[in-house]
GUFILUM-570877 format. One line per field, with one value per residue (C-alpha): residue number from 0; x, y, z. Coordinates in pm, whole numbers, plus 50000, padded with zeros to 5 digits. Each point is the difference from the previous one (the first is absolute). Example, Ala and Ser with C-alpha at 12.3 -4.5 7.8 and 13.67 -1.06 7.14 Angstrom:
<pts>
n = (0;1)
X = (51230;50137)
Y = (49550;50344)
Z = (50780;49934)
</pts>
This chain:
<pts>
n = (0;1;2;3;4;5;6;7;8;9;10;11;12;13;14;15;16;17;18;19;20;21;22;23;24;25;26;27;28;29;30;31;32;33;34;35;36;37;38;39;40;41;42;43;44;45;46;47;48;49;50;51;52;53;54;55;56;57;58;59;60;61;62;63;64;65;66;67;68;69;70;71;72;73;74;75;76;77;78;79;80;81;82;83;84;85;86;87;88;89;90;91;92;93;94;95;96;97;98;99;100;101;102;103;104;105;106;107;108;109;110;111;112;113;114;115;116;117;118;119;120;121;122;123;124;125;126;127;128;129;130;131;132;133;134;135;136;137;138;139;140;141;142;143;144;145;146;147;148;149;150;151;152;153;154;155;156;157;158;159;160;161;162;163;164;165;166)
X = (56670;50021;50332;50070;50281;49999;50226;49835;49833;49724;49975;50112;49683;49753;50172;50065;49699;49915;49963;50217;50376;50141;50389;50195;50292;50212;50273;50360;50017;49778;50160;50082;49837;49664;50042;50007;49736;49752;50098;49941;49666;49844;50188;49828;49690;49687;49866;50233;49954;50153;50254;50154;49971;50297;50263;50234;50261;50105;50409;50203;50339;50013;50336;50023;49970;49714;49806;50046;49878;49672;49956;50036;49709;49787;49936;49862;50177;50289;49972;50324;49999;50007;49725;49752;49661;49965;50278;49814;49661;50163;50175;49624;49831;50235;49864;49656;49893;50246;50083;50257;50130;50052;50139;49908;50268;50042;50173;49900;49691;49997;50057;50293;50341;50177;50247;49978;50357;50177;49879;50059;49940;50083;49682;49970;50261;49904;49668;50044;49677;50048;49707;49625;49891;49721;50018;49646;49999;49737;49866;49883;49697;49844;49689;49968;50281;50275;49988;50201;50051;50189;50138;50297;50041;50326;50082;50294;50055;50070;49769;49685;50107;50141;49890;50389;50148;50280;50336)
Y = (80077;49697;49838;49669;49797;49637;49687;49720;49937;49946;50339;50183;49808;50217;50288;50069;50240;49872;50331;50206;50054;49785;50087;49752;50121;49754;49990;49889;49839;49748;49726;49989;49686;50094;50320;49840;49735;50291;50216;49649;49938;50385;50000;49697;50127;49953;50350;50290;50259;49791;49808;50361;50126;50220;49770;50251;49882;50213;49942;50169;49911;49807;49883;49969;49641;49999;50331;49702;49751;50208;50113;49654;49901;50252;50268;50331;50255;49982;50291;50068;50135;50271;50133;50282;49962;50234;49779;49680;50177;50068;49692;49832;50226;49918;49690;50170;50142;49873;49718;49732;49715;49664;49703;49649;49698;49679;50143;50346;50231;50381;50295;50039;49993;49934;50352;50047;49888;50147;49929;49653;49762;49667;49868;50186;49844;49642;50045;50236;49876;49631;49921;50121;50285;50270;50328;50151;50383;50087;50290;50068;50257;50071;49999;49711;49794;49770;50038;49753;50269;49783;49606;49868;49699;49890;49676;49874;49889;49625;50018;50077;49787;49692;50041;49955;50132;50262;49954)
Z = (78331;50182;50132;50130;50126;49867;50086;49770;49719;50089;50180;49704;49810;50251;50005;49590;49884;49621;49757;50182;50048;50275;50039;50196;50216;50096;50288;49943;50344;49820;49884;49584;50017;50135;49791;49671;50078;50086;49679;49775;50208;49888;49649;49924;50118;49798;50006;49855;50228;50249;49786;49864;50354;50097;50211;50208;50226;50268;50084;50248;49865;49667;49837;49631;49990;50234;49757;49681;50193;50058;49692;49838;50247;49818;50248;49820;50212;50330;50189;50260;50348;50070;49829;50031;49989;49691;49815;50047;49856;49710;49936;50077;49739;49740;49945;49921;49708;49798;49757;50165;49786;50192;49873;50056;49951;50076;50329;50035;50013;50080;49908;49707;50173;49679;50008;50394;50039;49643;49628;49981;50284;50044;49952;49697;49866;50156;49825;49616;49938;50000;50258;49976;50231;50019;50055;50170;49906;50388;50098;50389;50031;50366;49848;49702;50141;49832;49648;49744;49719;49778;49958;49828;50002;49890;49825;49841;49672;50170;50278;49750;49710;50180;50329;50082;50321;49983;50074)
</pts>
């Protein structure tokens, strides 16, 4: 396993392996700023297995407004201090081996968030399916990589017909 510390870009461009699971841990003392210009830069990537890399931010103290706020940003996974070693290797295997929906949006891709904070969300309700999105059913293996399982691409009735923009 390799690890490396990266402050740029650019460095995160040499230090990404292609065909292999890269997880990026990110610091809160980073600025929210930085933080979601680095998550857009590697969910926008060109190759999936570094696009549906795992994005973990690692928070000391975290208030409820500050835990949306990260989650909106996309990140797969915040794990708090204090934490044992053993409960940090779990929470990192879990997002092996298994099938994790994310959603892409005009405004929002990662993993889905949609019942983190109750049933029905604001955002649910702000979109009901007015406003085209995809879901991307991915699957991370050690061995093959990132694997898109399954697409849907969601369109509504205005969007696809009229090519009208929803309220």
């Amino acid at each position: 396993m390799r690890t490396f510390c990266v402050n740029d870009f650019e460095s995160l461009e040499q230090a990404i392996s292609r065909h292999h699971i890269n997880y990026c841990f990110f610091s809160q003392s980073s600025q929210v700023v930085q933080i979601h210009a680095a998550i857009n830069a590697i969910r926008t990537y060109k190759d999936d297995d570094v696009r549906f890399s795992p994005i973990i931010l690692m928070a000391k103290e975290i208030s409820k407004e500050e835990l949306r706020q990260y989650i909106g940003i996309g990140f797969d996974d915040i794990v708090q201090f204090p934490c044992t070693f053993d409960m940090l290797r779990t929470r990192a295997k879990r997002q092996l081996n298994n099938v994790i929906k994310y959603y892409e949006t005009a405004d929002y891709f990662g993993p889905d968030r949609r019942n983190f904070f109750g049933s029905q969300t604001q955002q649910h309700e702000k979109r009901n399916g007015l406003a085209p999105y995809k879901c991307l059913s991915v699957r991370r293996d050690v061995f093959k990589g990132v694997e898109v399982v399954d697409v849907f691409d969601h369109k509504p009735p205005a969007f696809a017909q009229d090519g009208l923009k929803a309220i």
